[in-house]
N, C-alpha and C positions, 0 to 999 in steps of 0.2 A: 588239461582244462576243457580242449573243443569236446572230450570223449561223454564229460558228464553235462554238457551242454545240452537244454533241452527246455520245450515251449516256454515255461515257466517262467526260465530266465529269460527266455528273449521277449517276453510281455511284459515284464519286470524291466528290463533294460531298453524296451523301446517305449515306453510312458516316463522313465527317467529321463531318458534321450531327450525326449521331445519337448518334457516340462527347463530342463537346461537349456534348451535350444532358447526357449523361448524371454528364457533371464538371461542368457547370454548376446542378445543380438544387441538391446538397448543399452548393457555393461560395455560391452567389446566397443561400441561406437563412443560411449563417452567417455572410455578409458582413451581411448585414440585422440581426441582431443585436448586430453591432461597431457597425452605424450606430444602433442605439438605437432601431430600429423593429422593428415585428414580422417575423416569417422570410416571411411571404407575400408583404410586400410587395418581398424580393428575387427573388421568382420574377416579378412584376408587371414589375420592369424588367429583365425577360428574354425580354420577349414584343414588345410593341410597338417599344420604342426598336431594337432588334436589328434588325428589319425597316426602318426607318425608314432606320437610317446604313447597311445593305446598297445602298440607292435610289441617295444622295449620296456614297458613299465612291470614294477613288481607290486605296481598297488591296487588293486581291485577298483577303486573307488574315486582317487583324485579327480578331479575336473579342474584341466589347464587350459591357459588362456590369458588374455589380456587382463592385469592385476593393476589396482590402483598405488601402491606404494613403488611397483618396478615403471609403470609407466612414468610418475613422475620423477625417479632417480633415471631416466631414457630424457625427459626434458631437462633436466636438472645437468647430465654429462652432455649434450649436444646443444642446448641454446647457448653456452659459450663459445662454441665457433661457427655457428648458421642462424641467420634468422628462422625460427618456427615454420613448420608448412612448406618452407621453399626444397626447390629439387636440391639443391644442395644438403640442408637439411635433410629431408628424407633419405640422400646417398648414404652419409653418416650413420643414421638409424640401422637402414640397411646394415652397413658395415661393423656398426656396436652388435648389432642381434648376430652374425656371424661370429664375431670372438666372444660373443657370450656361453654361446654354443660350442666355440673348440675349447673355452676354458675350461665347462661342465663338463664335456667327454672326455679328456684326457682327464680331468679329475678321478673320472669314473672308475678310467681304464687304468688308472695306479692307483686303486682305491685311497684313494685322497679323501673319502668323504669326513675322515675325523675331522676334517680341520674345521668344522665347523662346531664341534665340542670346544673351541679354543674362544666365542663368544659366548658368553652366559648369558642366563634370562636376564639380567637386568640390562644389561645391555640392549638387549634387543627389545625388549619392554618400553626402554626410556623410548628408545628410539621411535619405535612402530606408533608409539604416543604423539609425538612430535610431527612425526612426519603424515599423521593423518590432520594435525590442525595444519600444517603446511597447505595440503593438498587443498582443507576446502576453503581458507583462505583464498588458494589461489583461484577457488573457481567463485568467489563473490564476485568479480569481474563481467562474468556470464549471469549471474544471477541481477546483478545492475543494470546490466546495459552500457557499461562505460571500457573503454579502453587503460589500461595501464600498464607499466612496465615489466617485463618478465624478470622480475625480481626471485631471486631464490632465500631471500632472509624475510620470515614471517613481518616482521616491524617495517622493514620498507617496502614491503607487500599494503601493509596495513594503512602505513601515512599515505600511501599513493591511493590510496584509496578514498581515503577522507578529504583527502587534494580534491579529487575528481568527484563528490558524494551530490558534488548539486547536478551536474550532468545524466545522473541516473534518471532510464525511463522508466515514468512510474508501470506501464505495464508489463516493460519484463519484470519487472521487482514483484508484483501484482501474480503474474505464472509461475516464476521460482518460486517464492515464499507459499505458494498453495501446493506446489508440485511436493516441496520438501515434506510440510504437513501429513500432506497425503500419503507419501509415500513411508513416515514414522509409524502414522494411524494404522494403516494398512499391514505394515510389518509388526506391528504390536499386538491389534488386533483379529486379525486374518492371514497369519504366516504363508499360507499357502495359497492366497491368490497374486497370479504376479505382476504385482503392483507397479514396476517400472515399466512392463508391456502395455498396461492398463491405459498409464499416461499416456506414452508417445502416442497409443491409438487414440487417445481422447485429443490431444493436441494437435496431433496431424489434422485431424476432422475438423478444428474450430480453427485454426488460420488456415483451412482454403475453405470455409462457408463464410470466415467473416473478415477475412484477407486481410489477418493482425498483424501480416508482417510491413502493409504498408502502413500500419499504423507505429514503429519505431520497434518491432519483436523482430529479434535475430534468427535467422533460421541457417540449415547449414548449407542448404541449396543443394547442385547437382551432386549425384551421388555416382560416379563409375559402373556402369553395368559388366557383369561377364566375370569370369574368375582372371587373377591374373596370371602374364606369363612367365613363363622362368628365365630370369635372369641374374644375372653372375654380379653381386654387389663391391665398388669400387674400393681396391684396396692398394696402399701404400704403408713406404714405411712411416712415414708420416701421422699418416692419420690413425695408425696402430700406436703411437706413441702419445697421440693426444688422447685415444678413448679406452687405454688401457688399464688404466684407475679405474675408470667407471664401468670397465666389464669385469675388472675382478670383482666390484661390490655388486651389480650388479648378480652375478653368476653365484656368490656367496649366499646373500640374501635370498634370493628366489630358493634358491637349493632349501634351505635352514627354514623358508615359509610352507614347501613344498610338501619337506620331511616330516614337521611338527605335523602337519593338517593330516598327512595321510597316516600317520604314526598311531593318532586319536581314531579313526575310524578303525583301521585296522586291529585296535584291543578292542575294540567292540566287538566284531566280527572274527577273532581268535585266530589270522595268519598273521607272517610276517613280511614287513617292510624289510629290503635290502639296499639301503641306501647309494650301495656306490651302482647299483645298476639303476635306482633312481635320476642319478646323476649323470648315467650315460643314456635315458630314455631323454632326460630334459635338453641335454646336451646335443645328441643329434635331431629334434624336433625342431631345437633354436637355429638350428645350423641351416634343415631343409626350409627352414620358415622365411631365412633373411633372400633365398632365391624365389619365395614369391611373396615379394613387399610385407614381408609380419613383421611385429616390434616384439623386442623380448615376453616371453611368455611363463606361467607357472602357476602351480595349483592355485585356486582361490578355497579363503576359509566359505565363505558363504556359498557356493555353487556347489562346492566338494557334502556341504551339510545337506542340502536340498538331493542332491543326488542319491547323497547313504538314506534319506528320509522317504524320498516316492520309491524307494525299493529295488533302485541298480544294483545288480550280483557281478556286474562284470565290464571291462573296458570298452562293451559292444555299446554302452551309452555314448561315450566318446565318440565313436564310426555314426552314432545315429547324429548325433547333434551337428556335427561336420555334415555331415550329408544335406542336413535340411537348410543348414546356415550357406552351403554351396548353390540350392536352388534359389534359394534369397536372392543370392549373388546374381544369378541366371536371369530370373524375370520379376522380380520385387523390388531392386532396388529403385527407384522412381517414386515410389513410393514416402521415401525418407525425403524427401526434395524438400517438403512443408514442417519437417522438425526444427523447434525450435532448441538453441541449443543453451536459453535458461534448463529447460527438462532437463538434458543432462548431466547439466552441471548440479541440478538437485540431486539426480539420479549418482552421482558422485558421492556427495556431502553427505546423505542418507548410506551409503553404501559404508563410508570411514567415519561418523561419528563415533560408532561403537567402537572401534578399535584404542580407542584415547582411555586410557585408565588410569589416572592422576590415584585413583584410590591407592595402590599399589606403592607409591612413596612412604606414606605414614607406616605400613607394615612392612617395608622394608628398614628403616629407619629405626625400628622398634627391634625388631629380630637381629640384624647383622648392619648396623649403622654403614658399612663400609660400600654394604651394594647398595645403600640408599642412595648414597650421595656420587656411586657411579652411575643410576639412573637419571639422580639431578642433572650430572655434567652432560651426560648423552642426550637428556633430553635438551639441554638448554644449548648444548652446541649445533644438534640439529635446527633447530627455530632457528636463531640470532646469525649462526654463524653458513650456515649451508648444509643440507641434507648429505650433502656426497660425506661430508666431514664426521656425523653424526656417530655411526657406526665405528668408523676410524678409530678417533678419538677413544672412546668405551671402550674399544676392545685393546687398544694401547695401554690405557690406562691400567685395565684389569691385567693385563700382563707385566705391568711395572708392577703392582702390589703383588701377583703370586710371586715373581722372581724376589723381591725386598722381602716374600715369607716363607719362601724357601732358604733364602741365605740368612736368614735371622730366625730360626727355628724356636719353640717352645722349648725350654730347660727347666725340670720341674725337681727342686727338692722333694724330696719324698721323708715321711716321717710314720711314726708304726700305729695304728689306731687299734689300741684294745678291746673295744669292742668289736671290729670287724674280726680281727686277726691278722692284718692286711698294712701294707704301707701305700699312704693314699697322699697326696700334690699338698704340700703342708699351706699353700694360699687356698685351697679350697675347705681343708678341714684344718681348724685353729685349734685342736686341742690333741694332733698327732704330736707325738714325742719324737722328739730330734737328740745328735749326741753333737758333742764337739770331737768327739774323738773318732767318729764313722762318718762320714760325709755321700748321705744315698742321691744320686743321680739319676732321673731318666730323660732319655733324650727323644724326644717325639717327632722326629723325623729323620729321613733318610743319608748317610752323611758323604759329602759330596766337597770338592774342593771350593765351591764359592760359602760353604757353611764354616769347615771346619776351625779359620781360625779364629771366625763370631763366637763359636760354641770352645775354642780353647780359652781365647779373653774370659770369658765371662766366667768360665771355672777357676781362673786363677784368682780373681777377684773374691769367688768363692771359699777360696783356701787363705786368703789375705785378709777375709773377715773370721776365718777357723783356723788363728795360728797354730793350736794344739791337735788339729786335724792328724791323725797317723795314718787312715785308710779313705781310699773314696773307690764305691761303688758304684759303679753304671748297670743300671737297669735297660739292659737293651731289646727290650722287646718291642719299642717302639722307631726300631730300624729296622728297613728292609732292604735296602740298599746300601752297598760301603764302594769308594774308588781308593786306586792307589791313594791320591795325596794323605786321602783319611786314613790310610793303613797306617801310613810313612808318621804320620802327627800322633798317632795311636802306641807306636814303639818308641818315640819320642818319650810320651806322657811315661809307659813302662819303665824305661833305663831312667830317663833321668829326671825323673819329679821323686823330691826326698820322702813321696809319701807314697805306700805301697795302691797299688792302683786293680783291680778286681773287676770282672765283667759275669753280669748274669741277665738271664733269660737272652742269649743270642741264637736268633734263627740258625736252621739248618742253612739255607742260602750262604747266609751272612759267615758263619762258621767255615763252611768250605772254600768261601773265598780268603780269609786269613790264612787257612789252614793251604794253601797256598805257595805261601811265603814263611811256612814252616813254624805256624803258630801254633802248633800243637806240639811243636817240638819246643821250643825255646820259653813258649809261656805256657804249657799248659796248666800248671795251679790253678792259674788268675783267669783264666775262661773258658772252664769247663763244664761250668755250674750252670744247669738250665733252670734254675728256679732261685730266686732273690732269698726265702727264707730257709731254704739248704746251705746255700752259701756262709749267711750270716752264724748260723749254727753248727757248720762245720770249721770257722774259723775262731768260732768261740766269741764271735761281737755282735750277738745276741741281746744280751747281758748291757750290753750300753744302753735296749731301750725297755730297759724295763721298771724304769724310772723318768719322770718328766722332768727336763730343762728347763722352766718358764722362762727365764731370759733370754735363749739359745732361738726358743723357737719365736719370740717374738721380733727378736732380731732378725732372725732369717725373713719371716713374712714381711718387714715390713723395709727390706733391699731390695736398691733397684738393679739386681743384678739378671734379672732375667726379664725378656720379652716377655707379657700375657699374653699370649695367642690361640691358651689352651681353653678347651669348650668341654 
């Protein structure tokens, strides 16, 4: 990459740099404050760790940093054992962003990154939904002017609110509620001025000309100068045991925000993402970050947009913004004394409005009822019940129904359709011809010992309603996978069901593994036949459909002896 490196790019990536740097300093500081620690220390993991996953990334483009959904899953796993802001607290943090970090790298380093194909969109849709009215609930507090309890359930967030609604100063209420506007207007209207630097410089200016903070406006006061030093974040086994829930979702989520964001840029720009080296870039950034005071970190959708948008070609945008965000640190910071921290908290609520997409229910609902109502649950356990929970929950859930439909597979009669020429699922086409005396089978998934004796039940049932049945054929083209139990139930069915038993279209795979246990020897008549209507015509039960049953096939359609699961 340094070989084809040249002016171009580095003018291209130092006017991205610098336009990041500059939406990154006001983000980084109010994200810091969602996370329960002081605003400095979001500028702190804007310097090192940046430069750090610039070294180990495979993404051209990402822009990491301080994130609103991980900063508040950082407040969310640590205000249940510290109060917010206190050294204690910030030890914790410290020590979350460390194991978030060894959890990522080792992920990396056993390419682990699949496990995050183990969460689906809706899952993470409900959730990303929920967890952004979470967020700017929690920051009405700041936009009031009142105090209330660091509640993690949106409703007791909400009554505490209304508890305390008379207490609000009318002029913080008066600067948020314009800051927010503004900052909509501004993003609607003029994407590319950066509206949240815009403010804080318009703010700073008007409480120290017109000294509103003595007038009941919150500001965030001294601000640390100097970068910090390296130190060794406090670890036992204790406290690995209280924050190690919340660094696996944590290190999950960031990963699954990181990959999606840089995934979309990179089909634009035609290279590829490699996730598990993603995961070891993210991984050791969090790690060197928690030795100088950073809170977990990871790509942002809107920073990584604005970056692919002013024309960054390369991770030298990352080394530039770090860099300028370091002099900050050097001789500017004094400067933040006079921020009010209504602004950020607007600069928050503006940031995660747009992530809430409720439209996404009714089309889920509509398409696949089953992920609608896994987004419901996600979404509504996140709100009500606690964000760490959100995710959890969704992704449990969605692994109880693939296991219940993997062990409860589609079983489809098949009946012959004359005008195709073809035998087509007799519940989907109502006027296929069925025999009593041929009983056609196909099995649409893969057969496995928690399936087979669902998929034996339910054929004998089948033969209990076709007492005149003499043959039943399995169409097995829709197996790809066979285990022993399924063999062993398979030469069961052979030897001793009084009805001769037949197997067509079976894979190559699938055939070598019987063929195994010497099924080429002992059966080979009955499954040798790779095609359904060779078989039927070589055994001369052809001829049964060449004639329609109207009772037979009515009957069949309208038993409940198979699961619908077929699409």
């Amino acid at each position: 990459m340094l070989k084809k490196y040249n002016k171009t790019f580095l003018r291209n990536d130092l006017i991205a740099g610098l336009t990041l740097f500059v939406m990154l300093v006001p983000q980084s500081m109010a994200y810091a404050m969602l996370a329960g620690v002081p605003p400095v220390m979001g500028l702190y993991a804007s310097t090192i760790p940046l430069m750090i996953y610039a070294v180990f990334a495979s993404s051209k483009h990402l822009s990491v940093g301080p994130v609103a959904i991980t900063s508040l899953l950082v407040f969310t796993g640590v205000s249940l054992y510290a109060e917010p802001g206190s050294s204690e607290y910030i030890s914790l943090v410290l020590t979350l962003t460390l194991m978030v970090g060894v959890i990522q790298f080792l992920l990396g380093l056993l390419n682990g990154g699949f496990i995050v194909k183990f969460i689906p969109h809706s899952v993470l849709s409900g959730y990303t939904s929920a967890a952004a009215i979470v967020i700017a609930v929690s920051q009405f507090k700041h936009l009031l002017g009142i105090d209330v309890g660091n509640y993690l359930q949106v409703h007791l967030l909400f009554f505490d609110i209304l508890r305390k609604i008379n207490e609000a100063n009318v002029l913080t209420v008066f600067v948020g509620l314009l800051a927010f506007s503004t900052l909509v207007l501004l993003n609607k209207r003029s994407p590319r001025i950066p509206g949240a630097l815009l403010l804080v410089v318009v703010a700073i200016v008007s409480v120290m000309l017109f000294r509103l903070d003595q007038q009941g406006l919150q500001i965030i006061g001294n601000v640390p100068q100097g970068i910090p030093q390296m130190t060794l974040p406090s670890i036992s086994f204790q406290t690995i045991q209280l924050l190690l829930p919340m660094a696996i979702t944590i290190s999950l989520i960031a990963f699954m925000e990181s990959l999606a964001i840089s995934k979309s840029i990179a089909r634009i720009e035609n290279y590829k993402i490699i996730p598990n080296k993603e995961l070891t870039a993210l991984g050791v950034s969090n790690i060197v970050g928690s030795f100088f005071q950073a809170f977990p970190i990871n790509g942002s959708f809107s920073r990584t947009a604005i970056n692919h948008q002013s024309g960054g070609r390369t991770q030298v945008t990352s080394f530039v913004t770090a860099i300028c965000v370091i002099i900050t640190l050097l001789f500017f910071t004094s400067l933040f004394y006079y921020l009010p921290t209504a602004i950020l908290a607007a600069i928050i609520i503006a940031a995660v409005y747009k992530l809430v997409n409720i439209r996404e229910l009714p089309t889920l609902l509509k398409i696949k009822p089953v992920e609608g109502w896994v987004w419901l649950l996600t979404f509504c356990v996140t709100l009500f019940v606690g964000i760490q929970w959100g995710i959890i929950i969704g992704a449990i859930l969605t692994l109880i129904l693939l296991i219940e439909k993997s062990a409860k597979p589609d079983i489809a009669q098949l009946g012959y359709v004359p005008e195709e020429k073809t035998f087509r699922d007799v519940r989907r086409y109502t006027k296929a011809i069925t025999s009593e005396k041929v009983l056609l089978v196909r099995i649409d998934a893969s057969l496995h010992f928690a399936n087979i004796s669902y998929i034996e039940e339910h054929l004998k049932k089948l033969m209990k309603q076709n007492p005149q049945a003499k043959w039943m054929v399995f169409d097995m083209s829709g197996v790809n996978d066979i285990d022993t139990v399924s063999i062993d139930k398979l030469e069961e069915m052979l030897v001793h069901w009084k009805i001769e038993v037949l197997f067509a279209n079976m894979k190559g795979s699938i055939r070598e593994t019987v063929n195994r246990v010497d099924w080429n020897k002992k059966y080979k008549e009955q499954q040798l036949h790779l095609n359904l209507e060779k078989l039927l015509e070589i055994k001369g039960l052809f001829r049964y459909f060449q004639r329609r049953d109207t009772k037979l096939s009515e009957r069949s359609r309208e038993s409940s002896w198979v699961n619908d699961y077929s699409i």
